[in-house]
MARSELO-432244 format. One line per field, with one value per residue (C-alpha): residue in one letter; residue number from 1; y, x negated, z; chain. Coordinates in steps of 0.25 Angstrom, whole numbers, plus 5000, padded with zeros to 4 digits. Layout:
% residues N
r: [A/...];
k: [NUM/...];
v: [Y/...];
u: [X/...];
w: [Z/...];
c: [A/...];
% end
This chain:
% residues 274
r: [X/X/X/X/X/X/X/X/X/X/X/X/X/X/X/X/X/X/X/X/X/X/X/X/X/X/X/X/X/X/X/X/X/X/X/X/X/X/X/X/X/X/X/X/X/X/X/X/X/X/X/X/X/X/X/X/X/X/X/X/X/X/X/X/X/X/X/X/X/X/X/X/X/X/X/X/X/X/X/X/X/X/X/X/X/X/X/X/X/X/X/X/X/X/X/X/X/X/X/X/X/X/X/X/X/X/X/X/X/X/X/X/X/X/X/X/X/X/X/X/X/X/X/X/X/X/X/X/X/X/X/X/X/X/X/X/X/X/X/X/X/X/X/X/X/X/X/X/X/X/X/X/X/X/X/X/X/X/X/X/X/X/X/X/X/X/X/X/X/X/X/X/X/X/X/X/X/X/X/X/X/X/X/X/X/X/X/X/X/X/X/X/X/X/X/X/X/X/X/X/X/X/X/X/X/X/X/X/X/X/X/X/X/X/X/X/X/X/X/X/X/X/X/X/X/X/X/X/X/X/X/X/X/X/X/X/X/X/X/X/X/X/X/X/X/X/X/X/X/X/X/X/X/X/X/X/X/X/X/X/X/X/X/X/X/X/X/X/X/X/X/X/X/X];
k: [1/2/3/4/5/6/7/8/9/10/11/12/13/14/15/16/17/18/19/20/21/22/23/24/25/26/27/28/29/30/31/32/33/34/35/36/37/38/39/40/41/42/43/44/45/46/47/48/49/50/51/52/53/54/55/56/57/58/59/60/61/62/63/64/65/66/67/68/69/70/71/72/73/74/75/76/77/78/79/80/81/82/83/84/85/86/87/88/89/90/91/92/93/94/95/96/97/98/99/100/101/102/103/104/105/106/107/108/109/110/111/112/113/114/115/116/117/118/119/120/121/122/123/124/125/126/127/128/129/130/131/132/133/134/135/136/137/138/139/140/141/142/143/144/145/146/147/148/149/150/151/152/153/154/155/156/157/158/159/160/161/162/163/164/165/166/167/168/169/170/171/172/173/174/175/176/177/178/179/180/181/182/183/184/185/186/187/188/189/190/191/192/193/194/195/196/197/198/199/200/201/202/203/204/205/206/207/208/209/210/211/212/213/214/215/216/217/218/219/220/221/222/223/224/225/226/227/228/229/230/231/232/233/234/235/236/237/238/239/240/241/242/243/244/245/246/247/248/249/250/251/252/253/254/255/256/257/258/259/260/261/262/263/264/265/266/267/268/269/270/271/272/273/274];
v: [5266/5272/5261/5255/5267/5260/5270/5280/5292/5307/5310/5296/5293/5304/5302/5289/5290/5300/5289/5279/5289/5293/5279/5274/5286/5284/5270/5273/5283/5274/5263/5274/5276/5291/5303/5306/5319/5320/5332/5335/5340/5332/5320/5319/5311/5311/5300/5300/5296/5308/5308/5312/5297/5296/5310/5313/5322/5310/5317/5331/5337/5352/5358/5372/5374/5372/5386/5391/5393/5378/5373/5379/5376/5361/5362/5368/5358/5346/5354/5355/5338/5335/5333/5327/5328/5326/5322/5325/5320/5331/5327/5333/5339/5348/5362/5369/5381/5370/5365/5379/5381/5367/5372/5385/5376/5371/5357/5357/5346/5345/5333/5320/5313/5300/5288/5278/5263/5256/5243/5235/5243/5234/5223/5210/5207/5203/5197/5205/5209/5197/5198/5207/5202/5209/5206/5210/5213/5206/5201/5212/5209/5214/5226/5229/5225/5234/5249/5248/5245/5256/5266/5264/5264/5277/5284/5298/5291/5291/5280/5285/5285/5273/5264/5268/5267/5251/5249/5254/5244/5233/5235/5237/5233/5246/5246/5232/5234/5227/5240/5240/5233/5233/5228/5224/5222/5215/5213/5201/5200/5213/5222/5234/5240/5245/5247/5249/5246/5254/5252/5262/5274/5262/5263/5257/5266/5261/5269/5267/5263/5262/5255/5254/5261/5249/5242/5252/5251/5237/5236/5232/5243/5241/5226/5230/5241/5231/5221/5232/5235/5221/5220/5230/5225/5211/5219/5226/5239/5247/5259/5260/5273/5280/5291/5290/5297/5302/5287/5279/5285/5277/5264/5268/5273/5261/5251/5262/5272/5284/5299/5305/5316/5322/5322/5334/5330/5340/5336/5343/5343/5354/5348/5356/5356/5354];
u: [4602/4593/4583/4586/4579/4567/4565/4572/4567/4574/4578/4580/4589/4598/4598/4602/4613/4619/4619/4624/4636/4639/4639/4647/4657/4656/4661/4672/4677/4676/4684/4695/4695/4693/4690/4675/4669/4655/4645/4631/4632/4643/4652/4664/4678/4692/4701/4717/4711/4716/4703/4688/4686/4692/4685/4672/4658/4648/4637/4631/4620/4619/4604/4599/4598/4614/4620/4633/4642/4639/4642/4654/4659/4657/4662/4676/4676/4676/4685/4695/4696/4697/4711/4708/4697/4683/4670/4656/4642/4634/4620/4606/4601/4612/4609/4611/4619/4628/4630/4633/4643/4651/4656/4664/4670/4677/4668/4666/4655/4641/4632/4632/4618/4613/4609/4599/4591/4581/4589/4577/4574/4587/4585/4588/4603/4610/4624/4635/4642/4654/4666/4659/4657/4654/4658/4655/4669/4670/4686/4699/4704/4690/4690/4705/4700/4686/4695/4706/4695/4687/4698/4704/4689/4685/4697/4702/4705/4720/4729/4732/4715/4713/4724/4717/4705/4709/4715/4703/4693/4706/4704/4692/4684/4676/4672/4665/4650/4638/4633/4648/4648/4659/4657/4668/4665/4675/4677/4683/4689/4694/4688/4683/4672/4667/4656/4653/4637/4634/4621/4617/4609/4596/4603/4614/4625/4633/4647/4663/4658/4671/4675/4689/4688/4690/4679/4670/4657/4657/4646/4654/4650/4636/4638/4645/4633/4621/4629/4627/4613/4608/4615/4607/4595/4598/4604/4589/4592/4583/4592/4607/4612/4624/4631/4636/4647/4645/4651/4643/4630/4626/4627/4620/4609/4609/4606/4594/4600/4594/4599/4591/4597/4610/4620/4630/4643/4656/4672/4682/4696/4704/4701/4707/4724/4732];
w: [4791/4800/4808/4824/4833/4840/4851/4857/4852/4847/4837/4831/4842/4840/4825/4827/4837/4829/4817/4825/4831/4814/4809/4820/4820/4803/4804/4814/4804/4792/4799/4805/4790/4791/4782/4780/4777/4774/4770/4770/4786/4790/4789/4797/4797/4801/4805/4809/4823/4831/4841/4839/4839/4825/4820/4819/4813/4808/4804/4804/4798/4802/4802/4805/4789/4788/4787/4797/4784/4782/4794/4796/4783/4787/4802/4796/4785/4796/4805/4794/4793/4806/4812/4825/4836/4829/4836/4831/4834/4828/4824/4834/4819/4819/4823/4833/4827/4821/4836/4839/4827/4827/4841/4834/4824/4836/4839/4854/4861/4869/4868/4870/4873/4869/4876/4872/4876/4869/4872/4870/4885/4890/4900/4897/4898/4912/4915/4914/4927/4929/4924/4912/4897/4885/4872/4857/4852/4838/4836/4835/4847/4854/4846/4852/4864/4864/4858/4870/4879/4874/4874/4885/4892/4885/4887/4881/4867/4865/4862/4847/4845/4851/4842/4830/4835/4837/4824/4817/4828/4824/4810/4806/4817/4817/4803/4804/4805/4811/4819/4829/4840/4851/4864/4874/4889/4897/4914/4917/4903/4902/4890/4900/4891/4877/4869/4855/4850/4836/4828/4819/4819/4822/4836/4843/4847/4862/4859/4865/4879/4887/4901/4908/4921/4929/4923/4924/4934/4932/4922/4910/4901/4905/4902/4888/4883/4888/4881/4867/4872/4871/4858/4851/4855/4849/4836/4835/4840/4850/4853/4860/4859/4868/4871/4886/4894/4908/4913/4904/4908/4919/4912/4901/4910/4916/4904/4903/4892/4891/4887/4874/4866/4863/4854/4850/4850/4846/4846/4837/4846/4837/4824/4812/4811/4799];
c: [A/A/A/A/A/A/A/A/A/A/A/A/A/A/A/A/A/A/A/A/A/A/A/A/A/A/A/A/A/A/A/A/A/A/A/A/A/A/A/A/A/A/A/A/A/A/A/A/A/A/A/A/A/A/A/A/A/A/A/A/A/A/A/A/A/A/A/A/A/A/A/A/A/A/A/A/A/A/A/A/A/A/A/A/A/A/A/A/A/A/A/A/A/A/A/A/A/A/A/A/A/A/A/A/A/A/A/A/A/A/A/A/A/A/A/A/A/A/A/A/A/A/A/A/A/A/A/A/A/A/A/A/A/A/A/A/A/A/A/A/A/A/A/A/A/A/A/A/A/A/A/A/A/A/A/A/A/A/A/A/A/A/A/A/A/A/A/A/A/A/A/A/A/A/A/A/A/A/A/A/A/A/A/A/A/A/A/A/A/A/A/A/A/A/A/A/A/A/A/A/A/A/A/A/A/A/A/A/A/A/A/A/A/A/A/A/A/A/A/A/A/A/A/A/A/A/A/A/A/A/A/A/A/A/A/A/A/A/A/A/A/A/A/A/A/A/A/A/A/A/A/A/A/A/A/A/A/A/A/A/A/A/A/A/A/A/A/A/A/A/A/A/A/A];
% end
Protein backbone atom coordinates (compact mmCIF):
# COMPACT_ATOMS: atom_id res chain seq x y z
CA UNK A 1 0.00 0.00 0.00
CA UNK A 2 1.65 2.80 -1.14
CA UNK A 3 2.44 5.75 1.68
CA UNK A 4 0.17 9.48 2.07
CA UNK A 5 1.79 11.95 -0.65
CA UNK A 6 3.38 14.63 1.32
CA UNK A 7 4.00 17.17 -1.36
CA UNK A 8 2.56 17.83 -4.49
CA UNK A 9 5.03 16.61 -6.80
CA UNK A 10 5.10 14.49 -10.48
CA UNK A 11 5.34 11.88 -11.02
CA UNK A 12 4.10 10.72 -7.55
CA UNK A 13 0.98 12.41 -7.95
CA UNK A 14 -0.06 10.90 -11.18
CA UNK A 15 0.88 7.52 -9.81
CA UNK A 16 -1.07 7.83 -7.10
CA UNK A 17 -4.18 9.30 -8.63
CA UNK A 18 -4.03 6.59 -10.95
CA UNK A 19 -4.02 3.99 -7.77
CA UNK A 20 -6.64 5.81 -6.12
CA UNK A 21 -9.03 5.75 -9.61
CA UNK A 22 -8.04 1.57 -9.86
CA UNK A 23 -8.76 0.75 -6.27
CA UNK A 24 -11.76 2.75 -6.25
CA UNK A 25 -13.14 1.49 -9.70
CA UNK A 26 -11.79 -2.31 -8.53
CA UNK A 27 -13.91 -2.32 -5.37
CA UNK A 28 -16.93 -0.86 -7.32
CA UNK A 29 -16.49 -3.99 -9.57
CA UNK A 30 -16.18 -6.43 -6.90
CA UNK A 31 -19.27 -5.22 -5.19
CA UNK A 32 -21.40 -5.20 -8.76
CA UNK A 33 -20.10 -8.71 -8.51
CA UNK A 34 -18.60 -8.54 -11.84
CA UNK A 35 -16.08 -10.63 -14.04
CA UNK A 36 -12.34 -9.96 -13.53
CA UNK A 37 -9.83 -10.51 -16.19
CA UNK A 38 -6.41 -9.78 -15.25
CA UNK A 39 -2.91 -10.14 -17.39
CA UNK A 40 0.63 -8.95 -17.16
CA UNK A 41 -0.57 -5.64 -19.21
CA UNK A 42 -3.99 -5.31 -18.20
CA UNK A 43 -6.83 -6.03 -15.95
CA UNK A 44 -10.32 -5.22 -16.85
CA UNK A 45 -13.91 -6.38 -15.86
CA UNK A 46 -17.40 -6.71 -17.02
CA UNK A 47 -20.57 -6.36 -15.28
CA UNK A 48 -24.58 -6.63 -16.42
CA UNK A 49 -24.61 -2.91 -15.94
CA UNK A 50 -25.41 -1.61 -19.31
CA UNK A 51 -23.29 1.77 -19.08
CA UNK A 52 -19.42 2.37 -18.85
CA UNK A 53 -20.17 2.96 -15.10
CA UNK A 54 -20.58 -0.67 -14.63
CA UNK A 55 -17.54 -1.53 -17.28
CA UNK A 56 -14.24 -0.85 -16.94
CA UNK A 57 -9.88 -1.02 -17.90
CA UNK A 58 -8.21 -1.16 -14.30
CA UNK A 59 -4.79 -1.16 -14.98
CA UNK A 60 -2.34 -1.00 -17.92
CA UNK A 61 1.04 -1.66 -18.28
CA UNK A 62 2.07 -1.04 -21.97
CA UNK A 63 5.80 0.28 -22.22
CA UNK A 64 7.96 1.02 -25.41
CA UNK A 65 9.56 -2.53 -24.93
CA UNK A 66 5.95 -4.18 -25.56
CA UNK A 67 5.69 -5.24 -29.30
CA UNK A 68 2.39 -4.23 -31.71
CA UNK A 69 1.54 -8.07 -32.20
CA UNK A 70 1.28 -8.00 -28.30
CA UNK A 71 -0.64 -5.36 -27.96
CA UNK A 72 -3.13 -6.15 -30.39
CA UNK A 73 -3.62 -9.48 -29.19
CA UNK A 74 -4.45 -8.01 -25.81
CA UNK A 75 -6.63 -4.94 -27.11
CA UNK A 76 -8.95 -7.79 -29.05
CA UNK A 77 -8.86 -10.02 -26.32
CA UNK A 78 -10.61 -7.23 -24.06
CA UNK A 79 -12.76 -6.25 -26.83
CA UNK A 80 -14.20 -9.59 -27.29
CA UNK A 81 -15.48 -9.61 -23.26
CA UNK A 82 -17.15 -6.44 -23.27
CA UNK A 83 -20.88 -6.28 -24.14
CA UNK A 84 -21.52 -2.97 -23.02
CA UNK A 85 -19.81 0.63 -23.19
CA UNK A 86 -16.40 0.35 -21.29
CA UNK A 87 -14.30 3.08 -19.93
CA UNK A 88 -10.52 3.11 -19.52
CA UNK A 89 -8.21 5.28 -17.59
CA UNK A 90 -5.03 4.36 -19.17
CA UNK A 91 -1.80 4.67 -17.20
CA UNK A 92 1.00 8.03 -18.22
CA UNK A 93 3.65 4.87 -18.42
CA UNK A 94 1.94 3.64 -21.27
CA UNK A 95 3.60 4.61 -24.63
CA UNK A 96 2.77 6.60 -26.98
CA UNK A 97 2.50 4.12 -29.94
CA UNK A 98 -0.03 2.13 -27.58
CA UNK A 99 -2.11 5.64 -27.33
CA UNK A 100 -1.90 5.73 -30.94
CA UNK A 101 -3.01 2.07 -31.51
CA UNK A 102 -5.93 1.70 -28.81
CA UNK A 103 -7.60 4.39 -31.11
CA UNK A 104 -7.79 1.66 -34.32
CA UNK A 105 -9.12 -0.98 -32.04
CA UNK A 106 -12.06 1.46 -31.91
CA UNK A 107 -11.33 3.18 -28.24
CA UNK A 108 -12.10 6.98 -28.71
CA UNK A 109 -11.02 9.66 -25.86
CA UNK A 110 -8.55 12.82 -24.91
CA UNK A 111 -7.47 13.77 -21.49
CA UNK A 112 -8.62 14.48 -18.55
CA UNK A 113 -6.33 16.70 -16.18
CA UNK A 114 -5.82 16.50 -12.54
CA UNK A 115 -6.39 18.72 -9.81
CA UNK A 116 -4.68 18.82 -6.51
CA UNK A 117 -4.46 20.82 -2.70
CA UNK A 118 -2.33 20.29 -0.13
CA UNK A 119 -5.35 20.64 2.26
CA UNK A 120 -3.18 21.48 5.06
CA UNK A 121 -2.96 25.00 2.80
CA UNK A 122 -6.86 25.18 3.68
CA UNK A 123 -8.26 27.91 5.88
CA UNK A 124 -9.79 27.36 8.99
CA UNK A 125 -13.39 26.27 8.66
CA UNK A 126 -16.25 29.13 8.43
CA UNK A 127 -20.01 28.62 8.68
CA UNK A 128 -21.95 27.25 6.12
CA UNK A 129 -24.22 29.51 4.04
CA UNK A 130 -27.90 29.27 6.16
CA UNK A 131 -30.25 26.79 5.29
CA UNK A 132 -26.86 24.48 4.29
CA UNK A 133 -25.66 21.41 6.19
CA UNK A 134 -23.53 18.77 5.32
CA UNK A 135 -23.61 15.30 6.43
CA UNK A 136 -21.53 11.96 6.44
CA UNK A 137 -24.07 9.55 5.14
CA UNK A 138 -23.83 6.33 7.24
CA UNK A 139 -27.71 4.66 7.48
CA UNK A 140 -29.54 3.07 4.17
CA UNK A 141 -31.81 5.39 3.93
CA UNK A 142 -28.91 8.10 3.28
CA UNK A 143 -27.30 6.04 0.92
CA UNK A 144 -30.86 5.83 -1.15
CA UNK A 145 -30.89 9.38 -0.47
CA UNK A 146 -27.18 10.33 -1.52
CA UNK A 147 -27.46 7.81 -5.33
CA UNK A 148 -30.94 9.58 -6.57
CA UNK A 149 -29.41 12.89 -5.57
CA UNK A 150 -26.37 12.18 -7.35
CA UNK A 151 -28.03 10.94 -10.52
CA UNK A 152 -30.55 12.96 -10.86
CA UNK A 153 -27.55 15.91 -10.34
CA UNK A 154 -25.03 14.30 -12.58
CA UNK A 155 -27.37 13.47 -15.27
CA UNK A 156 -26.91 11.30 -18.62
CA UNK A 157 -27.04 7.95 -16.54
CA UNK A 158 -30.24 6.14 -17.34
CA UNK A 159 -32.85 4.88 -15.11
CA UNK A 160 -32.04 1.18 -15.86
CA UNK A 161 -27.97 2.20 -14.71
CA UNK A 162 -29.05 3.96 -11.91
CA UNK A 163 -31.62 1.23 -10.15
CA UNK A 164 -28.79 -1.19 -10.14
CA UNK A 165 -26.61 1.10 -9.12
CA UNK A 166 -28.89 1.70 -5.81
CA UNK A 167 -29.27 -1.79 -5.16
CA UNK A 168 -25.81 -2.61 -5.11
CA UNK A 169 -24.99 1.10 -2.58
CA UNK A 170 -28.52 -0.66 -0.83
CA UNK A 171 -26.97 -3.93 -0.39
CA UNK A 172 -23.71 -3.64 0.12
CA UNK A 173 -23.13 -0.31 1.08
CA UNK A 174 -20.30 0.01 -1.57
CA UNK A 175 -18.29 -2.87 -0.35
CA UNK A 176 -18.06 -1.71 3.30
CA UNK A 177 -14.55 -0.30 3.74
CA UNK A 178 -12.80 2.36 5.82
CA UNK A 179 -11.27 4.55 2.78
CA UNK A 180 -15.37 5.48 1.28
CA UNK A 181 -16.94 8.18 2.37
CA UNK A 182 -20.16 9.59 1.02
CA UNK A 183 -21.15 13.03 1.75
CA UNK A 184 -24.58 14.54 1.43
CA UNK A 185 -25.29 18.25 1.28
CA UNK A 186 -28.62 19.41 1.92
CA UNK A 187 -30.63 23.26 1.42
CA UNK A 188 -33.24 23.77 3.81
CA UNK A 189 -33.45 19.97 4.28
CA UNK A 190 -33.45 18.99 0.91
CA UNK A 191 -30.49 16.54 -0.29
CA UNK A 192 -29.17 18.86 -3.25
CA UNK A 193 -25.70 17.74 -3.41
CA UNK A 194 -23.03 14.82 -3.48
CA UNK A 195 -19.77 13.83 -3.01
CA UNK A 196 -17.79 10.84 -2.38
CA UNK A 197 -14.21 11.08 -0.42
CA UNK A 198 -11.76 7.91 -1.56
CA UNK A 199 -8.22 7.28 0.31
CA UNK A 200 -6.00 5.40 -1.45
CA UNK A 201 -3.13 5.89 -3.63
CA UNK A 202 -1.61 7.93 -0.13
CA UNK A 203 -4.04 10.53 -1.57
CA UNK A 204 -7.66 11.39 -1.19
CA UNK A 205 -9.73 11.03 -4.16
CA UNK A 206 -13.00 13.95 -4.35
CA UNK A 207 -15.19 11.73 -6.88
CA UNK A 208 -19.44 11.83 -7.79
CA UNK A 209 -19.77 15.47 -7.34
CA UNK A 210 -23.25 16.31 -8.43
CA UNK A 211 -25.86 19.51 -7.58
CA UNK A 212 -29.65 19.68 -8.74
CA UNK A 213 -29.77 22.82 -10.97
CA UNK A 214 -31.82 24.69 -8.58
CA UNK A 215 -29.59 24.36 -5.85
CA UNK A 216 -26.73 25.23 -7.69
CA UNK A 217 -24.61 28.72 -7.13
CA UNK A 218 -25.70 28.52 -3.75
CA UNK A 219 -22.47 27.26 -2.29
CA UNK A 220 -23.68 23.89 -1.18
CA UNK A 221 -21.22 21.94 -3.18
CA UNK A 222 -18.57 24.15 -2.03
CA UNK A 223 -19.87 23.54 1.52
CA UNK A 224 -20.04 19.60 0.99
CA UNK A 225 -16.24 19.37 -0.81
CA UNK A 226 -14.59 21.73 2.24
CA UNK A 227 -16.57 19.64 4.40
CA UNK A 228 -14.35 16.42 2.53
CA UNK A 229 -11.29 18.70 2.56
CA UNK A 230 -11.27 19.08 6.25
CA UNK A 231 -11.92 15.68 6.77
CA UNK A 232 -8.71 14.38 5.15
CA UNK A 233 -6.77 16.44 7.11
CA UNK A 234 -8.11 15.09 10.36
CA UNK A 235 -7.78 11.48 8.86
CA UNK A 236 -3.78 12.39 8.27
CA UNK A 237 -3.85 12.97 4.78
CA UNK A 238 -1.94 15.82 3.01
CA UNK A 239 -3.25 15.58 -0.68
CA UNK A 240 -6.97 15.87 -2.17
CA UNK A 241 -7.02 14.78 -5.73
CA UNK A 242 -9.87 15.63 -8.39
CA UNK A 243 -10.87 15.50 -11.74
CA UNK A 244 -13.20 18.71 -12.48
CA UNK A 245 -15.70 19.29 -15.38
CA UNK A 246 -15.88 22.62 -16.95
CA UNK A 247 -18.90 23.54 -14.31
CA UNK A 248 -17.09 22.38 -11.37
CA UNK A 249 -13.91 24.27 -11.97
CA UNK A 250 -14.62 27.54 -10.46
CA UNK A 251 -15.27 26.02 -7.09
CA UNK A 252 -12.61 23.92 -7.01
CA UNK A 253 -10.36 26.90 -7.97
CA UNK A 254 -11.63 28.61 -5.37
CA UNK A 255 -10.94 26.41 -2.37
CA UNK A 256 -7.35 26.97 -3.99
CA UNK A 257 -6.94 23.58 -6.30
CA UNK A 258 -4.55 23.60 -8.46
CA UNK A 259 -4.30 21.93 -12.29
CA UNK A 260 -0.98 19.51 -12.47
CA UNK A 261 -0.92 16.81 -15.19
CA UNK A 262 -2.93 14.72 -17.21
CA UNK A 263 -4.64 11.81 -17.56
CA UNK A 264 -5.57 9.56 -20.69
CA UNK A 265 -8.72 8.66 -20.72
CA UNK A 266 -10.56 6.16 -23.79
CA UNK A 267 -14.36 4.96 -23.74
CA UNK A 268 -15.55 1.86 -25.82
CA UNK A 269 -19.29 2.79 -27.13
CA UNK A 270 -19.51 -0.44 -29.75
CA UNK A 271 -18.39 -3.09 -27.45
CA UNK A 272 -18.07 -6.63 -29.15
CA UNK A 273 -21.79 -8.19 -30.33
CA UNK A 274 -22.84 -11.72 -29.66
Amino acid sequence: MPKNLRTISEPALTDAVEFNIQELVTLWGHALGAKFYHEAEASWFTSNVPHWVGNWVTRTHFTDETSPEKMDSVLERIRATQKHETFWIVDASSSESFLERIKQHGWQGGKTTVWALDVHTLADHSPFPEGVTVERVTTANGLQEWVQTFVTGYGGIPMSVYQRSAEVVQQHGFVATPGVHYYLGRLNGEPVSTTLLFLGGGVSGIYCTSTLPHARRRKVATSVITQCLLDTRAMGYHIATLQATAMGAPVYRALGFKEYENLNFYRLSEPSKE
